[in-house]
C-alpha positions, -999 to +999 in steps of 0.1 A: -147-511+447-183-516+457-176-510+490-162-480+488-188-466+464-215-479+492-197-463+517-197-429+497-235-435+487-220-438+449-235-470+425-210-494+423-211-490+384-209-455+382-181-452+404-164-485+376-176-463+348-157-430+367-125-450+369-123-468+332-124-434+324-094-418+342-075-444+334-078-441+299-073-405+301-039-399+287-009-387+311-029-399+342-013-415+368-025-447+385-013-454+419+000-488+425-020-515+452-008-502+484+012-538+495-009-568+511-011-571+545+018-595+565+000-623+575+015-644+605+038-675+595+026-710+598+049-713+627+026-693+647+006-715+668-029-706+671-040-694+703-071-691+726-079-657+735-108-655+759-138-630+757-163-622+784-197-626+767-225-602+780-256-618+799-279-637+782-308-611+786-342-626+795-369-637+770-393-608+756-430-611+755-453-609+724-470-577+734-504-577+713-531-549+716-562-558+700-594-529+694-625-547+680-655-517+682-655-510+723-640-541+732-597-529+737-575-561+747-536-556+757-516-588+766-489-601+769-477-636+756-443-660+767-422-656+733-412-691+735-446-697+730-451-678+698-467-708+680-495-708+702-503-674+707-508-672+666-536-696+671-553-682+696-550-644+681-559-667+650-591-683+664-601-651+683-598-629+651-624-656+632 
């Protein structure tokens, strides 16, 4: 039920509230749970399907722009580096 009423933009509650109340209406009709999915017996074997994966794609950069009165700085810094450019941006912005 809530993700339907997410799917519709509806609070989850409201749409419980909406409901509770047409089922208690009298002469209304409530459709029965459409039936459960068939799952595969237990004598199915499992199998292995395989997927192409895309490319890993490279490593960004930490692109930093900096303005301090006339002084403009642009960089950019290795992400897998990360830790150390927040210390330096850290120490330069002392």
């Amino acid at each position: 039920m809530a993700a339907v009423a997410m799917a519709n933009g509806i609070n989850a509650n409201l749409l419980r509230r909406w409901v509770q109340a047409a089922e208690m209406r009298p002469g209304s009709v409530v459709p029965d749970a459409p039936p459960a999915p068939k799952r595969q017996g237990a004598n199915t074997p499992a199998a292995f399907v395989p997927m192409q994966l895309p490319a890993k794609a490279a490593a960004a950069d930490i692109r930093i722009e900096l303005r301090r009165g006339n002084t403009s700085i642009s960089m950019a810094w290795p992400i897998d580096a990360a830790s150390e450019c927040a210390a330096w941006v850290r120490e330069l912005l002392r």
